[in-house]
Z-matrix of the N, CA and C atoms (Angstrom, degrees):
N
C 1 1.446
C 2 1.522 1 108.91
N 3 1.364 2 107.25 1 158.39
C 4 1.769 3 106.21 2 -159.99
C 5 1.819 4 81.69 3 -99.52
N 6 1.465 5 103.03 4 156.72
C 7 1.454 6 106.46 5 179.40
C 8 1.689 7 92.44 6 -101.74
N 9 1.770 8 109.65 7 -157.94
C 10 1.379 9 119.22 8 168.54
C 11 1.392 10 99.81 9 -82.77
N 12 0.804 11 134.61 10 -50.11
C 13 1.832 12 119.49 11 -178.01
C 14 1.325 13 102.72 12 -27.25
N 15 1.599 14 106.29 13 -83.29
C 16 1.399 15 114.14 14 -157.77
C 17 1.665 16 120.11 15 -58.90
N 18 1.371 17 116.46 16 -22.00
C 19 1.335 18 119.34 17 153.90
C 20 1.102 19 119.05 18 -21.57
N 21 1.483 20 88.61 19 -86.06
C 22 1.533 21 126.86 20 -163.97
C 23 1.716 22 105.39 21 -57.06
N 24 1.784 23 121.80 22 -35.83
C 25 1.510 24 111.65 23 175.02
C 26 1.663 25 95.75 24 -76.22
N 27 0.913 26 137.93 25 0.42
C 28 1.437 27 128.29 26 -149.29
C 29 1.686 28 93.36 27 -106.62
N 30 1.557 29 119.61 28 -40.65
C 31 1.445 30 115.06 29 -168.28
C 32 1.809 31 106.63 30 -107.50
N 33 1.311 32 98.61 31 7.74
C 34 1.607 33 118.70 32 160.66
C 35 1.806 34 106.28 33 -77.94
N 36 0.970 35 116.31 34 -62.01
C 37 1.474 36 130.84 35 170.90
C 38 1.198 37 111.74 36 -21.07
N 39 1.878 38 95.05 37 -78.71
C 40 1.247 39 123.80 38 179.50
C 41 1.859 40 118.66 39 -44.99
N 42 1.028 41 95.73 40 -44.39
C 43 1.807 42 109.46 41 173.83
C 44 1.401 43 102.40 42 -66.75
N 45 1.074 44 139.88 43 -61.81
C 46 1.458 45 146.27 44 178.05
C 47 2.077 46 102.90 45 -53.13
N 48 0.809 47 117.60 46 -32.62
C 49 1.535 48 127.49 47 -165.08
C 50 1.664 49 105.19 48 -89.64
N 51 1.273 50 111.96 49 -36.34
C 52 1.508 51 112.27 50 -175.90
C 53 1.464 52 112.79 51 -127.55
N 54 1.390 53 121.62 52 -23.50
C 55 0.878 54 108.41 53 169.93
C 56 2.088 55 104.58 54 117.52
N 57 1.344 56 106.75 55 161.27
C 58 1.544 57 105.18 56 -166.58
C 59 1.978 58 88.67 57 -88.50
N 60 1.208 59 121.11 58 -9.51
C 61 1.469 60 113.81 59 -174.82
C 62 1.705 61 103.61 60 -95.25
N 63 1.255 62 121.46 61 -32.29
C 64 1.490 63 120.15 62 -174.69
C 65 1.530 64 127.02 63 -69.85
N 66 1.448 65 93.76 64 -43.17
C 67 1.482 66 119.11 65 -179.48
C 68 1.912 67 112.02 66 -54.01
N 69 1.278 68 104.87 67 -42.57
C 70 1.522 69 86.86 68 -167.43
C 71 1.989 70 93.41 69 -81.50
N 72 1.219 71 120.38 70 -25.87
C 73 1.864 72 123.09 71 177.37
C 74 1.402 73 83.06 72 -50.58
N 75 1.796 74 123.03 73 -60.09
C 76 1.858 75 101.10 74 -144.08
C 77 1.268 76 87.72 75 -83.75
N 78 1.652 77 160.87 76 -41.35
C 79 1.263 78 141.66 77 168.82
C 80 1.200 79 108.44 78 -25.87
N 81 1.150 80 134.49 79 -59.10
C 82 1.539 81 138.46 80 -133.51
C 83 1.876 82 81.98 81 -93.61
N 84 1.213 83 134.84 82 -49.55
C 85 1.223 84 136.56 83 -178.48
C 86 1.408 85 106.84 84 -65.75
N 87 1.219 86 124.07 85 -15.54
C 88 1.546 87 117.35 86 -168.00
C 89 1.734 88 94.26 87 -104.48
N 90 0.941 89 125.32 88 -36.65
C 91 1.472 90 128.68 89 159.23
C 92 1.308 91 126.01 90 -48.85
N 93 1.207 92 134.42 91 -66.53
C 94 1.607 93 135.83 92 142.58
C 95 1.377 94 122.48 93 -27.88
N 96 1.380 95 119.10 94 -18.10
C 97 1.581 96 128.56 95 173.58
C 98 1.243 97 112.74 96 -78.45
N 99 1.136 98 99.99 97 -46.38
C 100 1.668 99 128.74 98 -160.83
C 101 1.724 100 91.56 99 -89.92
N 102 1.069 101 144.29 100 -46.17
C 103 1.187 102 154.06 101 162.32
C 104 1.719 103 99.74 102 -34.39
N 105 1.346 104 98.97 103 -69.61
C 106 1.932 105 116.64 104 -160.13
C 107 1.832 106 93.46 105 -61.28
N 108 1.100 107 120.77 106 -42.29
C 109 1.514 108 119.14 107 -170.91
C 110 1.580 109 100.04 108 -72.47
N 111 1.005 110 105.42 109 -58.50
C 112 1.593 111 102.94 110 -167.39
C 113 2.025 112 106.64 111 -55.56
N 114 1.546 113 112.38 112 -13.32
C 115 1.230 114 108.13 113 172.56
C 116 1.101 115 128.94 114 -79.41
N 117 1.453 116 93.29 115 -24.00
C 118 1.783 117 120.37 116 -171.43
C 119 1.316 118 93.90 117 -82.93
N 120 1.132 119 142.62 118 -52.97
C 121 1.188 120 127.10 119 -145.60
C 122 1.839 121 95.87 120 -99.16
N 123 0.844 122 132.15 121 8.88
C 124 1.731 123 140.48 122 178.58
C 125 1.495 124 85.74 123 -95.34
N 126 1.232 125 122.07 124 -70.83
C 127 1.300 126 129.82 125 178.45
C 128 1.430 127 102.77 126 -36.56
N 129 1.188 128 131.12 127 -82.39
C 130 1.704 129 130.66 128 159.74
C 131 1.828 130 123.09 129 -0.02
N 132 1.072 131 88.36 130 -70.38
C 133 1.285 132 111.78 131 156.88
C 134 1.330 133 145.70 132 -44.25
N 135 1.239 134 115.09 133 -48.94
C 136 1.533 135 122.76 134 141.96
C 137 1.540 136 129.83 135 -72.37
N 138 1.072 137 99.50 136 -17.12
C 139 1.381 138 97.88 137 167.85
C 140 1.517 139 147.53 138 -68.25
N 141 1.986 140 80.48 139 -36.38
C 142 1.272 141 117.57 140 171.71
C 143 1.702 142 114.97 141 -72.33
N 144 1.179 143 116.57 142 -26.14
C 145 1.187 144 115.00 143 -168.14
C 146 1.701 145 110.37 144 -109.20
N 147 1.428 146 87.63 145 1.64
C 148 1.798 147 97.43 146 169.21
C 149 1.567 148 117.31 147 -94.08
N 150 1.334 149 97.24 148 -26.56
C 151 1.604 150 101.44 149 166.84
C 152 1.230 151 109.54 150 -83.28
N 153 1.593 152 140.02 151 -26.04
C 154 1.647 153 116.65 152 -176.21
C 155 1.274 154 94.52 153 -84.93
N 156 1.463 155 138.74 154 -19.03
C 157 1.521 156 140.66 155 -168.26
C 158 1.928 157 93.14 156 -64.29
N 159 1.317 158 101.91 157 -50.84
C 160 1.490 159 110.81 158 -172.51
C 161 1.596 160 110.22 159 -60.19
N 162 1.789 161 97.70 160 -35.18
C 163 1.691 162 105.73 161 -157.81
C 164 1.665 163 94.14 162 -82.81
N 165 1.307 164 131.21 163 -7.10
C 166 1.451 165 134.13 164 -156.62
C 167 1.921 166 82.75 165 -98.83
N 168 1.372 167 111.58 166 -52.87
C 169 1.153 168 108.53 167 -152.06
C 170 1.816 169 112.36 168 -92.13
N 171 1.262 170 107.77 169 18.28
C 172 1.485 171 124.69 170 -166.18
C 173 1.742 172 95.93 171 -117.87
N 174 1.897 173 113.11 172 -23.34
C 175 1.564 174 111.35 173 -172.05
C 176 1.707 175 91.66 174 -82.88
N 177 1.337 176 100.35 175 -45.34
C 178 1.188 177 112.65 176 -157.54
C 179 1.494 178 130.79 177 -45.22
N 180 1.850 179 84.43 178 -47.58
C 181 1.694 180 109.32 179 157.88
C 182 1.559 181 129.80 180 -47.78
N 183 1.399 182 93.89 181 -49.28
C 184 1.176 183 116.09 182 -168.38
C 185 1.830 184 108.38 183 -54.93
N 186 1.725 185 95.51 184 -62.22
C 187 1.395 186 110.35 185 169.36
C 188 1.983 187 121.15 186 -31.09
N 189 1.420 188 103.81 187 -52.14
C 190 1.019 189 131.98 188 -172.11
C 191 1.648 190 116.52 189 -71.98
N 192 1.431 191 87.12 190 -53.16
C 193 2.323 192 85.54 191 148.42
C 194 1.268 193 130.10 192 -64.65
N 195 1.155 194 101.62 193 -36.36
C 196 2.147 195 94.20 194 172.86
C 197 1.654 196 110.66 195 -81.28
N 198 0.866 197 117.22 196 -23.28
C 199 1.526 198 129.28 197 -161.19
C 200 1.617 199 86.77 198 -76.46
N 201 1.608 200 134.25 199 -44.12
C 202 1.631 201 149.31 200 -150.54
C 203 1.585 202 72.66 201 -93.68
N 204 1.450 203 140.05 202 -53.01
C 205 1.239 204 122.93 203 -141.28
C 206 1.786 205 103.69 204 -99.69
N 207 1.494 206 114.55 205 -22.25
C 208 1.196 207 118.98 206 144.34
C 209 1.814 208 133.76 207 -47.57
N 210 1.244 209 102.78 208 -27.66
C 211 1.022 210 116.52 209 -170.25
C 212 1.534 211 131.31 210 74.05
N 213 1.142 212 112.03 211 30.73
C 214 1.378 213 141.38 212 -173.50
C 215 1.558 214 131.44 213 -89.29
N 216 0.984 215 122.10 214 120.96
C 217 1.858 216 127.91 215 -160.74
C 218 1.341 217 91.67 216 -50.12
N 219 1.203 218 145.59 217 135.24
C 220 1.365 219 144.69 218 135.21
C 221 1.687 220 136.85 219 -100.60
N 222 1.229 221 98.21 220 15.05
C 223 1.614 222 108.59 221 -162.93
C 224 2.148 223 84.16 222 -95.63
N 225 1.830 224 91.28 223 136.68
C 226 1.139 225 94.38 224 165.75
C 227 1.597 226 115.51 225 77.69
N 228 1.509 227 119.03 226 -18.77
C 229 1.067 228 108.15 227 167.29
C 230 1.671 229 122.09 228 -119.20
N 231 1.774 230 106.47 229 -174.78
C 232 1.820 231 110.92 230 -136.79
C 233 1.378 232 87.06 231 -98.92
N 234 1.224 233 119.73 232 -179.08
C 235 1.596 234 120.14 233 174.71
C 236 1.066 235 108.80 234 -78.20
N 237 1.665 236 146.00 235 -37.01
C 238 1.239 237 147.42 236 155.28
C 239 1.515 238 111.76 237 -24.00
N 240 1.471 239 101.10 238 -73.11
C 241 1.943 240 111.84 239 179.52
C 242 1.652 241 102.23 240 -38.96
N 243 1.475 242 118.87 241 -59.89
C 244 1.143 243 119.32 242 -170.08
C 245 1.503 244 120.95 243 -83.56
N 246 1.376 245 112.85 244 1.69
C 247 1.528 246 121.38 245 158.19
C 248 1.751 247 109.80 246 -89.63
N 249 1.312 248 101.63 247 -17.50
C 250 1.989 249 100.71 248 -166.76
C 251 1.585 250 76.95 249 -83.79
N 252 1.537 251 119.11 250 -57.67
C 253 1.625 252 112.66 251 -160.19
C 254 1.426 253 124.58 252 -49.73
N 255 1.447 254 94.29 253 -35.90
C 256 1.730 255 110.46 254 -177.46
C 257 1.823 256 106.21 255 -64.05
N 258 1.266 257 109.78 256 -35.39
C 259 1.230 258 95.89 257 -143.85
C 260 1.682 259 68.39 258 -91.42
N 261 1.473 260 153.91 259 -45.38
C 262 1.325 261 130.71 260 -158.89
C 263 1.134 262 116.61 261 -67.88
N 264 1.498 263 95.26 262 -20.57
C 265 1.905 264 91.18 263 171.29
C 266 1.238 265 115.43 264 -80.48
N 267 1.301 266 124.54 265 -32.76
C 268 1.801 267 117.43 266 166.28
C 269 1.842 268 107.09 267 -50.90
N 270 1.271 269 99.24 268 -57.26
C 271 1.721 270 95.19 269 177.01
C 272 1.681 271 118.54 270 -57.98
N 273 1.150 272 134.34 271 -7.45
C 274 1.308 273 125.00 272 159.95
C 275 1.559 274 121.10 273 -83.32
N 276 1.486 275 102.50 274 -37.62
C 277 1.235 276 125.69 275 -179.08
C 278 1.613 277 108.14 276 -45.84
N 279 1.535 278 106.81 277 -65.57
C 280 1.276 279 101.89 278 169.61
C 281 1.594 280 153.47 279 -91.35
N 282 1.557 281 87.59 280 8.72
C 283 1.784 282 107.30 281 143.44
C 284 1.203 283 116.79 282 -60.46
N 285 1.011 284 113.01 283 -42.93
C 286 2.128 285 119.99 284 -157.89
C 287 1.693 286 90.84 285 -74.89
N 288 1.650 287 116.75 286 -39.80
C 289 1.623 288 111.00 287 -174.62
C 290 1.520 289 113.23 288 -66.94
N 291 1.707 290 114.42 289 -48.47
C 292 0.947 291 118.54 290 -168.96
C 293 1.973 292 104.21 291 -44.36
């Protein structure tokens, strides 16, 4: 972490380097940057979590239609139970064909 020294040599520099007219334009530009990213990436962010919200609730369904079309209890149980059930009933299923 920067202390007050190094600040303070750091926006001394900076004043000497650009000048007392540049500095408050590139602040004000570096703020609006920093502004625009932090929007973008919230935006990012919700986006992302609107598609696994969708992708959670699209397995879930899914599970829940084969499981009804299996003919399989579904009340009360987790997607695991009804992923272990589904899949042992496919594995009997295709013993009995073979």
């Amino acid at each position: 972490m920067l202390g007050t020294q190094e600040i303070v040599l750091i926006l001394a520099i900076l004043l000497l380097v650009f000048g007392p007219t540049k500095l408050p334009k590139m602040a004000r530009e570096l703020g609006k940057a920093w502004q625009e990213f932090n929007k973008a990436s919230s935006t990012a962010f919700e986006t992302i979590s609107s598609v696994e919200e969708t992708a959670t609730e699209t397995v879930q369904k899914s599970l829940l239609d084969v499981a009804k079309k299996l003919n399989l209890d579904t009340n009360g149980k987790t997607e695991k139970q009804l992923s272990d059930e589904i899949l042992a009933k496919a594995i009997n299923n295709e013993k009995v064909v073979k």
